[in-house]
TORKOL-525566 format. One record per residue (C-alpha): x, y, z. Coordinates in Angstrom, 2 decimals, m for minus. Example, Ala and Ser with C-alpha at 12.3 -4.5 7.8 and 13.67 -1.06 7.14 Angstrom:
// residues 2
KOLGU       X       Y       Z
KOLGU   12.30   m4.50    7.80
KOLGU   13.67   m1.06    7.14
***
This chain:
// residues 492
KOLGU       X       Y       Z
KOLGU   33.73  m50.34   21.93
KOLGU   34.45  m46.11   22.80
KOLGU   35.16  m45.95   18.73
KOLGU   32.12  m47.80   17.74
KOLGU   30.05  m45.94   20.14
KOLGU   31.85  m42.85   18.83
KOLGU   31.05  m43.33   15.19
KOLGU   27.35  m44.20   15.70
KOLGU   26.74  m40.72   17.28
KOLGU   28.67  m39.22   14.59
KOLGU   26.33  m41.15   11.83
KOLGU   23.05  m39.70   13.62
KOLGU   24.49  m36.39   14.22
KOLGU   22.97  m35.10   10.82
KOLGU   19.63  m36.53   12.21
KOLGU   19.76  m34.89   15.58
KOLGU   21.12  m31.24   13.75
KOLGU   17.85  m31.13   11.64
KOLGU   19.85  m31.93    8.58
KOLGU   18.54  m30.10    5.37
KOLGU   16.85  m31.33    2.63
KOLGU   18.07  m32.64   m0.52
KOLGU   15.99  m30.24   m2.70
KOLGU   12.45  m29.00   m2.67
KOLGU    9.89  m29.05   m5.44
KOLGU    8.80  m25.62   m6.64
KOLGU    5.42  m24.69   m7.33
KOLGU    5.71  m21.23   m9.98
KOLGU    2.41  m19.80  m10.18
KOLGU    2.05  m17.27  m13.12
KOLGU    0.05  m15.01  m14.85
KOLGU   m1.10  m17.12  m18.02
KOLGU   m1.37  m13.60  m19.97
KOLGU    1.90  m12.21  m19.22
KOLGU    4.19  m15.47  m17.48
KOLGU    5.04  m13.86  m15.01
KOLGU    4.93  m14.93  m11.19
KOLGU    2.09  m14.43   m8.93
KOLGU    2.69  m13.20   m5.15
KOLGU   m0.04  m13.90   m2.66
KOLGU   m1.52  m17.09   m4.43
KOLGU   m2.04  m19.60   m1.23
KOLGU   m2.17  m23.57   m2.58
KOLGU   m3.61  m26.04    0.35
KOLGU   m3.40  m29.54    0.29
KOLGU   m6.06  m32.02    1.42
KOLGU   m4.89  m31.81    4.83
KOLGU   m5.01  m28.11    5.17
KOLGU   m0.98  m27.22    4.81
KOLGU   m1.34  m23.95    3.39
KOLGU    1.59  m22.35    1.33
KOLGU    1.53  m18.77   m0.17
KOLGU    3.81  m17.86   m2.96
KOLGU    6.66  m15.26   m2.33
KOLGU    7.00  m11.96   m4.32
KOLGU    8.20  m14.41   m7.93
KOLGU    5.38  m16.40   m7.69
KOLGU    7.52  m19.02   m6.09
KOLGU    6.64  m21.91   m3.34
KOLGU    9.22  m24.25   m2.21
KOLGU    7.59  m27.53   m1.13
KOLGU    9.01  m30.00    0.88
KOLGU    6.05  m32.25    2.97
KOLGU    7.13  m35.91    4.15
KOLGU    4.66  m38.38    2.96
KOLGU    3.61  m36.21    0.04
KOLGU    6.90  m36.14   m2.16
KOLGU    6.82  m38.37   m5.25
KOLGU    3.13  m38.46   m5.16
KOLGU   m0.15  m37.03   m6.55
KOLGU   m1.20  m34.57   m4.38
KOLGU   m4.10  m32.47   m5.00
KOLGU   m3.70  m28.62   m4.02
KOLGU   m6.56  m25.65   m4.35
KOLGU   m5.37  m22.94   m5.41
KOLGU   m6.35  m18.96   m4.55
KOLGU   m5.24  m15.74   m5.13
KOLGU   m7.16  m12.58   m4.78
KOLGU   m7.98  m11.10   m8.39
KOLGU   m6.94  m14.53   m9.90
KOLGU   m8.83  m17.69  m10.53
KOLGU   m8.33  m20.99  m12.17
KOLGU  m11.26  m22.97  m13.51
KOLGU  m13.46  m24.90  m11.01
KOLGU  m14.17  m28.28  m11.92
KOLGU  m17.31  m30.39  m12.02
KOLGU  m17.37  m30.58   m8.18
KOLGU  m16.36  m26.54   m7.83
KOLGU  m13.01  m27.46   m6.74
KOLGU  m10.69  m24.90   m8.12
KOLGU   m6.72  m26.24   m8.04
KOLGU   m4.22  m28.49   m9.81
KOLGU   m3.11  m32.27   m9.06
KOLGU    1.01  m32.00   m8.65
KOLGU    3.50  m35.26   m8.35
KOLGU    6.28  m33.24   m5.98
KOLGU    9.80  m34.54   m7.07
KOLGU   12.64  m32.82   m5.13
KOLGU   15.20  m31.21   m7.48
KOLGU   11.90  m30.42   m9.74
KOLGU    9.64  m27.33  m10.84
KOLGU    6.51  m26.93  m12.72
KOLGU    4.11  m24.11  m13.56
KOLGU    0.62  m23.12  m12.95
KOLGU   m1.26  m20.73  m14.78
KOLGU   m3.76  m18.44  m13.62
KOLGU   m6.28  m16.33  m14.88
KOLGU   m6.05  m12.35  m13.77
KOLGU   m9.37  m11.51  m12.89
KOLGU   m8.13   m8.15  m11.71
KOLGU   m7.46   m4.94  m13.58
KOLGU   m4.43   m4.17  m11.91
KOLGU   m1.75   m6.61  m12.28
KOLGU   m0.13   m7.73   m8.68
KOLGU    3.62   m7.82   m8.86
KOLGU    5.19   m7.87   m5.19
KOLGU    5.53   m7.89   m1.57
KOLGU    7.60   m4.74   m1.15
KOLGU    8.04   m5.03    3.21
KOLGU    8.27   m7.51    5.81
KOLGU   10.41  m10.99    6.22
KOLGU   10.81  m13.49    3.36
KOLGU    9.40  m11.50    0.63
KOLGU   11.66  m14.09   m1.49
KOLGU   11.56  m17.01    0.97
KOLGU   10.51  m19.94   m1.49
KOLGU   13.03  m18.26   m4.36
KOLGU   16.01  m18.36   m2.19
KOLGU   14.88  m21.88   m1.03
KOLGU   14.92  m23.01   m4.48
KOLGU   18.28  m21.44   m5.20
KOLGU   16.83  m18.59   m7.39
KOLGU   18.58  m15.35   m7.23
KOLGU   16.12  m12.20   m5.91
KOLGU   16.69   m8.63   m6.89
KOLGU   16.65   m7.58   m3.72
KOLGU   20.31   m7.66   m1.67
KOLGU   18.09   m8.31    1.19
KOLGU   15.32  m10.33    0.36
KOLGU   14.46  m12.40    3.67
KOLGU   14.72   m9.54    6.21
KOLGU   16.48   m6.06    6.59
KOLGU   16.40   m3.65    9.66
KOLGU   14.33   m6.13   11.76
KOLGU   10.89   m5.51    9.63
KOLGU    8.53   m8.08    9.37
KOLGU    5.29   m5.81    9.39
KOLGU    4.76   m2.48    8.29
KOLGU    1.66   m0.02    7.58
KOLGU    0.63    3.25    5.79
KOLGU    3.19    4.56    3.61
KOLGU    3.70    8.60    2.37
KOLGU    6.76    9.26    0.22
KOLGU    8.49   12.52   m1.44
KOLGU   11.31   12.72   m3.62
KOLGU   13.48   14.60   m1.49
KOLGU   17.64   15.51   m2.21
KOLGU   17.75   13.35   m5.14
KOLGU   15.72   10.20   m3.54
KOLGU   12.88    9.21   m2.76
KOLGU   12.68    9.64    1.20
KOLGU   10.01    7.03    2.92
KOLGU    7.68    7.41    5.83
KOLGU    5.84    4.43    7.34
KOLGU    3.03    3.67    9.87
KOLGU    3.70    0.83   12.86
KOLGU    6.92   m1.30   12.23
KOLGU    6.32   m4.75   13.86
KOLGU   10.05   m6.51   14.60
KOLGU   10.69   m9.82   15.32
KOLGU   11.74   m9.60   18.96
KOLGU    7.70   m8.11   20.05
KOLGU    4.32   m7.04   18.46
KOLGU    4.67   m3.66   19.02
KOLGU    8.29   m3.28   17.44
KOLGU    8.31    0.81   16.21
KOLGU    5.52    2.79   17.02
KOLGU    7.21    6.09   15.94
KOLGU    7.38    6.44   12.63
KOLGU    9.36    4.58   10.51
KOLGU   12.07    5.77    7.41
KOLGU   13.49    4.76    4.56
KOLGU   15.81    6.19    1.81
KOLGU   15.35    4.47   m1.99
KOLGU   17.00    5.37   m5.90
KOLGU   15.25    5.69   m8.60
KOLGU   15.33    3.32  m11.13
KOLGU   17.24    5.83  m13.63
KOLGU   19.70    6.16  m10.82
KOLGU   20.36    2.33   m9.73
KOLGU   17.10    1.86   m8.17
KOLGU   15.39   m1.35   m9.11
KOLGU   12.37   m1.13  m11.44
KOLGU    9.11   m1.09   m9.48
KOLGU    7.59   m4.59  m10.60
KOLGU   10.80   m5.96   m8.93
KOLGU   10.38   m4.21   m5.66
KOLGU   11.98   m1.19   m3.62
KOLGU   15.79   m1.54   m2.35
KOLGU   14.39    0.12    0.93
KOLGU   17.59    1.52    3.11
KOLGU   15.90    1.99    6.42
KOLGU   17.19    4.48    8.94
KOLGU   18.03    2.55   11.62
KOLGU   19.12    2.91   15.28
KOLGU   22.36    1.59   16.72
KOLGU   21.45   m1.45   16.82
KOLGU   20.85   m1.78   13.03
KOLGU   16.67   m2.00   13.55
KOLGU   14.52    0.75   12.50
KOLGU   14.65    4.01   14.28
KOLGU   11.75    6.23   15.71
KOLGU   11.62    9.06   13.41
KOLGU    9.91   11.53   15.73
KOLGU   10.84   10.20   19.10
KOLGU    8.94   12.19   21.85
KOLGU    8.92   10.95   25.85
KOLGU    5.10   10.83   26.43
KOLGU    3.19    7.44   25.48
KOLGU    1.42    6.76   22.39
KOLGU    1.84    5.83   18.37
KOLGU    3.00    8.58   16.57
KOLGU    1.53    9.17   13.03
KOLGU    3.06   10.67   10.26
KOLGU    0.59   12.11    7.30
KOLGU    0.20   14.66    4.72
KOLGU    4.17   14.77    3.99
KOLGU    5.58   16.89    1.26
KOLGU    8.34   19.62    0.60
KOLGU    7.91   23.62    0.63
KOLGU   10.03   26.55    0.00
KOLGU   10.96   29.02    2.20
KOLGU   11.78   32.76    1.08
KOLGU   15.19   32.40    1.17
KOLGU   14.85   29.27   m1.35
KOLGU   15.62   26.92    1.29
KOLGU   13.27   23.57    1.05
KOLGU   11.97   22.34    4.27
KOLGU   10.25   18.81    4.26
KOLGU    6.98   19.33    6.40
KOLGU    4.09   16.64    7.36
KOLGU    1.42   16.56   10.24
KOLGU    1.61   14.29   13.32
KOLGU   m0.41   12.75   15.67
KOLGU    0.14   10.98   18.68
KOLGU   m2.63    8.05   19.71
KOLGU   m3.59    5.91   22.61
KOLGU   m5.69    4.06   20.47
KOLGU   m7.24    4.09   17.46
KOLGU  m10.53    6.04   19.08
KOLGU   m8.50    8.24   21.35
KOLGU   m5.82   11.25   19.54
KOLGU   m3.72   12.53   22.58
KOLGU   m2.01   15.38   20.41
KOLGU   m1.08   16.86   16.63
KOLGU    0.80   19.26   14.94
KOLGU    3.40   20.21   12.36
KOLGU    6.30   18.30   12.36
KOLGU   10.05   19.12    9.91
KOLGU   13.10   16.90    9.11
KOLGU   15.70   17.87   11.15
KOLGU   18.63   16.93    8.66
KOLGU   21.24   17.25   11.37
KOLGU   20.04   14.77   13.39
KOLGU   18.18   13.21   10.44
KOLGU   14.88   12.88   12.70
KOLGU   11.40   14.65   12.59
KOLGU   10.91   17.28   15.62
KOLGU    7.99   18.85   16.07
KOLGU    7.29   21.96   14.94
KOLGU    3.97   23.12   16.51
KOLGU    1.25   21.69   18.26
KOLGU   m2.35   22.05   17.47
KOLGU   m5.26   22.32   19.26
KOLGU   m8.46   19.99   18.98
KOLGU  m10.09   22.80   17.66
KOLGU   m7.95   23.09   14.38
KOLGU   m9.47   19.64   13.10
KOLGU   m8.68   20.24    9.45
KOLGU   m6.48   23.32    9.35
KOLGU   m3.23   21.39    8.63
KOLGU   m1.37   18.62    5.73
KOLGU   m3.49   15.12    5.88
KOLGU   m3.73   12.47    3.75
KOLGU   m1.67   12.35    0.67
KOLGU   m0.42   15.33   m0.87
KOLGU    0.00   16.30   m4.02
KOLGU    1.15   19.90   m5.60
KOLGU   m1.12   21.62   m8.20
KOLGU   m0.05   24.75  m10.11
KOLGU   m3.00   27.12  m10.28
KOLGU   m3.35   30.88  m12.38
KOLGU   m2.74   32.54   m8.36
KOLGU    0.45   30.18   m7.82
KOLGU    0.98   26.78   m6.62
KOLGU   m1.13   24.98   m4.06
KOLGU   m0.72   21.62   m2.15
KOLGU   m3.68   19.89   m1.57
KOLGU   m4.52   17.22    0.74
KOLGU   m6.23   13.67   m1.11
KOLGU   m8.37   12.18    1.38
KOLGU   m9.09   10.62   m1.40
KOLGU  m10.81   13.83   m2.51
KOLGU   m8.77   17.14   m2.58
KOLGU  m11.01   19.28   m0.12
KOLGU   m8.64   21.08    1.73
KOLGU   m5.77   23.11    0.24
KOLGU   m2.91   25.63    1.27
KOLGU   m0.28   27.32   m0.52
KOLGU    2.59   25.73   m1.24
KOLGU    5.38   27.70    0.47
KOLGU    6.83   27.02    4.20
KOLGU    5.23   30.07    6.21
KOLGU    1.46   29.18    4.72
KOLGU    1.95   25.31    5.47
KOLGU    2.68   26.41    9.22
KOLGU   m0.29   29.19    9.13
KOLGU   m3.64   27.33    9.92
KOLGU   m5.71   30.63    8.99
KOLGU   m4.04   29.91    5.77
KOLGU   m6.05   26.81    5.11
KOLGU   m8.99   27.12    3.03
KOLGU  m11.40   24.16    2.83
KOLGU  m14.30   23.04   m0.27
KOLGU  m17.76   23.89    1.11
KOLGU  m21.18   23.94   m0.66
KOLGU  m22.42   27.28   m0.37
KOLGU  m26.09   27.24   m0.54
KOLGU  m25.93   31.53   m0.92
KOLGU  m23.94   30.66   m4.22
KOLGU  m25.60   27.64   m5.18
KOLGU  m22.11   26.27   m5.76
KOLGU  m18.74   24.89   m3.87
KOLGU  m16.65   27.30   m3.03
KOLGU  m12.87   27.59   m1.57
KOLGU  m12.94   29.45    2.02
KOLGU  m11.19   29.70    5.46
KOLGU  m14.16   29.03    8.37
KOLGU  m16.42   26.03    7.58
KOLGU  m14.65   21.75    7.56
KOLGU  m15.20   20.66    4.12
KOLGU  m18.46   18.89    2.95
KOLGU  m17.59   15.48    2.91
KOLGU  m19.02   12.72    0.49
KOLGU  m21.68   11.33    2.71
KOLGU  m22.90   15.12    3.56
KOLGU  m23.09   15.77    0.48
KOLGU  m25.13   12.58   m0.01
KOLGU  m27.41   13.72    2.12
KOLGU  m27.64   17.31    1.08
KOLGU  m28.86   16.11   m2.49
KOLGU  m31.68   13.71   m0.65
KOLGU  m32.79   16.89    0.98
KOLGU  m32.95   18.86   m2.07
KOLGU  m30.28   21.55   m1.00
KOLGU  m28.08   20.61   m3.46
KOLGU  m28.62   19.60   m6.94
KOLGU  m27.13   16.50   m8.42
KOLGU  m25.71   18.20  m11.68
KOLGU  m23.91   20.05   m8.76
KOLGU  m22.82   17.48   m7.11
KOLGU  m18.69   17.07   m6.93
KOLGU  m18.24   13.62   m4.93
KOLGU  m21.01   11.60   m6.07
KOLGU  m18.74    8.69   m7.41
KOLGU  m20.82    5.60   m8.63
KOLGU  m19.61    1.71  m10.36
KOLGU  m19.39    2.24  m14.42
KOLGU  m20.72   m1.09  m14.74
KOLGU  m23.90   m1.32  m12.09
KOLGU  m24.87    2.45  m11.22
KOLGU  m24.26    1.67   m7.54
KOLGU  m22.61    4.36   m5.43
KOLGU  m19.49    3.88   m4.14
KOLGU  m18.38    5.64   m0.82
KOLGU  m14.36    6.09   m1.11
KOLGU  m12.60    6.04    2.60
KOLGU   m8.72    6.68    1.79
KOLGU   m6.34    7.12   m1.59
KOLGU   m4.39    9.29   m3.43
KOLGU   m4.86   11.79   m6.39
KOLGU   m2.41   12.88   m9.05
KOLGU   m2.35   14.41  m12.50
KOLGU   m1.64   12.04  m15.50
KOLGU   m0.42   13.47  m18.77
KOLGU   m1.51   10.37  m20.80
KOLGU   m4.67   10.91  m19.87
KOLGU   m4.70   14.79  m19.58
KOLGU   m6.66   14.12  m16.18
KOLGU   m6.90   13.85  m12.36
KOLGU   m6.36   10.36  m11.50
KOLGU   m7.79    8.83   m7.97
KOLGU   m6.50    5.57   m6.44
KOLGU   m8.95    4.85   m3.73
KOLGU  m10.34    2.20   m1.11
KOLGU  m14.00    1.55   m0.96
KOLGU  m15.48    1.55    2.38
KOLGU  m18.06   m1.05    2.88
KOLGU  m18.01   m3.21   m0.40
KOLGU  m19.42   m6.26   m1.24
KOLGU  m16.15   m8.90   m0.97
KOLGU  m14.54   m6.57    1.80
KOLGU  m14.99   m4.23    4.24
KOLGU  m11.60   m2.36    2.67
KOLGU  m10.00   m4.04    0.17
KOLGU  m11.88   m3.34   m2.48
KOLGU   m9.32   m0.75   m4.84
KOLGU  m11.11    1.54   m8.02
KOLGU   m9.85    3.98  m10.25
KOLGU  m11.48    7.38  m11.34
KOLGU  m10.83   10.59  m13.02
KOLGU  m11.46   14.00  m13.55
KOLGU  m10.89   17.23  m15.26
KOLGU  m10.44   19.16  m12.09
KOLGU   m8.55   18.53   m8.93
KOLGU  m11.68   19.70   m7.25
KOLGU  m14.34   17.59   m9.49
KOLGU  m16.56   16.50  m10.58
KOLGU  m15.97   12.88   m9.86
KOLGU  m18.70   10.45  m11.42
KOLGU  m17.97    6.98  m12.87
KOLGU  m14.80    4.81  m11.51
KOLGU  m13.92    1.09  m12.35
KOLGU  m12.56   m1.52   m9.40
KOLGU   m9.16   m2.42  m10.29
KOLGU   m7.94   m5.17   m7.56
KOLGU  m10.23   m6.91   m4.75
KOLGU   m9.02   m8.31   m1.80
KOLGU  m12.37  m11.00   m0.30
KOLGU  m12.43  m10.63    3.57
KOLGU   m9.25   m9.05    4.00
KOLGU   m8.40   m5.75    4.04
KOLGU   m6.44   m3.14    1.43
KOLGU   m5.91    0.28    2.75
KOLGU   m4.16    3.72    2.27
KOLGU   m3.68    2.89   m1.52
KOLGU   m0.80    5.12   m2.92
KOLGU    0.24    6.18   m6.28
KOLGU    3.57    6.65   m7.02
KOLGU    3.15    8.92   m9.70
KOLGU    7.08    9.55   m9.28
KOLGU    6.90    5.55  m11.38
KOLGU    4.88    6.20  m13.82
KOLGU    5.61    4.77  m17.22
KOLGU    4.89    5.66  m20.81
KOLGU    4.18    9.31  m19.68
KOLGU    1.39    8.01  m17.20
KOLGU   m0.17    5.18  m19.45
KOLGU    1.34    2.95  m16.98
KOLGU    0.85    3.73  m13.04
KOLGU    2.23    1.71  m10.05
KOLGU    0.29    2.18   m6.72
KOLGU    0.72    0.26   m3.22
KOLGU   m1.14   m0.34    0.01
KOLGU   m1.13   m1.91    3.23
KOLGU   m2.63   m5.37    2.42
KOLGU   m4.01   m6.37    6.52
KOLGU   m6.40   m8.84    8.33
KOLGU   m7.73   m5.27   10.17
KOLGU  m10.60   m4.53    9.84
KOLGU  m11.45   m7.50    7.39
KOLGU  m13.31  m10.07    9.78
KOLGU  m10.85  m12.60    8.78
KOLGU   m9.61  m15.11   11.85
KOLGU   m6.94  m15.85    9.35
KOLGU   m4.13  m13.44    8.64
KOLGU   m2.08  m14.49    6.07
KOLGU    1.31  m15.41    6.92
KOLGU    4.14  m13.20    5.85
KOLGU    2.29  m10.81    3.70
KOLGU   m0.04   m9.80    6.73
KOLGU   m0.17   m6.08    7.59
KOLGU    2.60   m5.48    4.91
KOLGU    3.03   m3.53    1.60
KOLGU    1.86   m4.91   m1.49
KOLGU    2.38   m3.27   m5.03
KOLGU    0.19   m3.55   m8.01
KOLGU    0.58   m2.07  m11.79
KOLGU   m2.20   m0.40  m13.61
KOLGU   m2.57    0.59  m17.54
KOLGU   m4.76    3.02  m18.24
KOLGU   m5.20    2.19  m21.73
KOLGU   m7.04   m1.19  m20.69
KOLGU  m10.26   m1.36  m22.00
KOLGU  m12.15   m2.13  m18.80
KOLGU  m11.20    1.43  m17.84
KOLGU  m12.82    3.30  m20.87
KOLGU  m16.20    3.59  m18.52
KOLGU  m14.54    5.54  m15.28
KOLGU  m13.17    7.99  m18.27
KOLGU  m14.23   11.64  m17.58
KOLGU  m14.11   12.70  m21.20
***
């Protein structure tokens, strides 16, 4: 009776364990233009089960009751659509068979092509479900980071050196508040291509999760902006950014310069500011511009309005600074050390009131297509050889489908301006896209081909939903500038 007993348990052990699955069906979503898969495409059953393709394009299903069966699923992806049908239903009727995979083509909508989830757990979760190999060595979860914002990155010693917003970790929400780092190759130097993703090797703490890269005593988040590299007189290079320490996101408790330490392999600061130097000091993205009077970083926010030169003791001298005013004397903008720059709503407002004339105008940005002014809140701004211009990457405040998440493209001949027409590239409905980045550092096909990323977020967006996974991570798109669409945002 003890044997019989004894084997019955063991015959419903696998039961009681949770055994696994014989297979799952996969679900490859892909672009019908180009085959390949589409991240961040959600397909929902009847019944509401939601499932969002990883960074291939992949889901892994596996639903009792709805194996070896039609099941109907709607299908959406931001910036990619599949034909409604006579009812407006938009999605695909699927038999799952375990052990089985079919595909489903969609229709890029978009500009800019959508290729992965570059942070955060399971970026290849349905792939590695389904057996499919990922290029990433870690591809569920490395360093403890599931959630990750902002990003600002400088080749620096032969790599590419990494600086991130808020780090959320498994174990609690608020998981690295300090900063986070990460070292990466570059693809000529065993560093995957960028459509595949970034091998990100995080600098971590002794416990192997992500370390605070400016760790200071007093409470607060601590903010990392404006990063970029400057020689000192003795040709040594010093990597340099601003920081800021927060109570909230209304209420800055202090900010300065911060330097890598490379002893200790750590920011420190360097100085601290007063309240009253409110633009006197690196911001946004920079980006180094050689000029007939030497080099110059400016400071894309998205526009370039603030500048300094580029060597260590100017980047630490706020008298140094010099921001881009309108002058009304000159009837002009003009580069000087006293005034905060004239920002693209003043400037707005200066034309209404007839103090500045449009054909002046340097920030008046409007949509190619309708006319309709767009008002840019955050991006980046490099120079593109194929183009022979200033490129800007930039988040619309306010649009129509989001309150940030709404991505367009411009140009111009200067750094400074005039920027005029620009295109949308990638929407995001009801969720939010910001602090878009180009990695100029990627680009292909001597610029024809740019690569640009941004923290893809419920904030700010309204939505009660936030989309599992991908939520407040980093998403990277593609962009070729010789796309037709494009032609109208040209500033020939």
């Amino acid at each position: 009776m003890l044997f019989r007993r004894l084997l019955l348990v063991l015959s419903c052990l696998p039961a009681l364990l949770g055994a696994a699955p014989e297979g799952y069906f996969g679900i490859h979503v892909i672009d019908e233009s180009t085959g390949r898969g589409v991240p961040l495409v959600t397909l929902k059953t009847t019944n509401h089960i939601a499932l969002t393709t990883d960074s291939a394009g992949w889901i892994a299903f596996d639903e009792p009751g709805l194996m070896n069966r039609a099941v109907y699923f709607s299908v959406e992806g931001p910036g990619y659509a599949l034909p409604k049908d006579g009812f407006g239903f938009a999605g695909v009727r699927l038999t799952p068979v375990a052990g089985k995979s079919v595909e489903v083509k969609m229709l890029r909508t978009n500009i800019a092509e959508r290729l992965c989830r570059l942070t955060g757990q399971g970026i290849y979760r349905d792939s590695t479900l389904l057996g499919r190999e990922a290029p990433l060595p870690s591809p569920n979860l490395f360093a403890d980071v599931v959630g990750q914002d902002s990003v600002q990155v400088v080749p620096w010693k032969g790599r590419y050196f990494w600086i991130f917003g808020d780090t959320l970790r498994p174990n609690y929400p608020l998981g690295n508040y300090h900063s986070t780092a990460a070292w990466s190759d570059a693809p000529d130097k065993g560093g995957l291509e960028p459509e595949h993703g970034i091998h990100f090797e995080y600098v971590t703490d002794e416990n192997g999760a992500v370390a605070k890269m400016l760790p200071v005593e007093e409470p607060g988040a601590v903010w990392l902006f404006g990063m970029h590299t400057v020689m000192d007189a003795a040709n040594k290079e010093h990597l340099m950014a601003h920081y800021s320490r927060w109570r909230d996101l209304g209420k800055r408790l202090e900010h300065g310069l911060a330097e890598l330490d490379e002893s200790s392999g750590r920011f420190q600061r360097a100085t601290v500011l007063g309240d009253e130097f409110e633009w006197q000091h690196p911001q946004g993205n920079a980006v180094l511009a050689k000029g007939a009077d030497g080099d110059w970083l400016y400071f894309a926010t998205p526009f370039c309005q603030t500048r300094v030169k580029a060597n260590y003791d100017s980047v630490q001298n706020t008298s140094a600074y010099e921001s881009l005013v309108w002058s009304p004397e000159q009837r002009d903008y003009v580069w000087q050390h006293a005034l905060k720059p004239t920002p693209q709503k003043d400037e707005e407002k200066l034309i209404a009131a007839k103090q500045l004339p449009a054909d002046k105008a340097r920030m008046q940005v409007v949509d190619a297509q309708t006319g309709k002014v767009v008002h840019l809140h955050a991006g980046s701004m490099h120079w593109n050889k194929h183009r022979a211009r200033w490129v800007m990457i930039a988040v619309q405040e306010h649009g129509a489908a989001s309150y940030l998440g709404e991505v367009w493209y411009a140009e111009a001949k200067q750094i400074e301006g005039p920027w005029r027409k620009a295109v949308k590239i990638a929407t995001h409905p009801k969720y939010s896209f910001y602090n878009p980045s180009h990695h100029a550092f990627f680009d292909q096909q001597d610029g024809r081909i740019i690569y640009f990323q941004g923290t893809y977020a419920e904030t700010f967006s309204g939505n009660p939903i936030a989309t599992p996974r991908y939520d407040y991570n980093q998403v990277m798109y593609r962009l070729d500038l010789d796309d037709e669409r494009l032609k109208a945002a040209r500033a020939d």
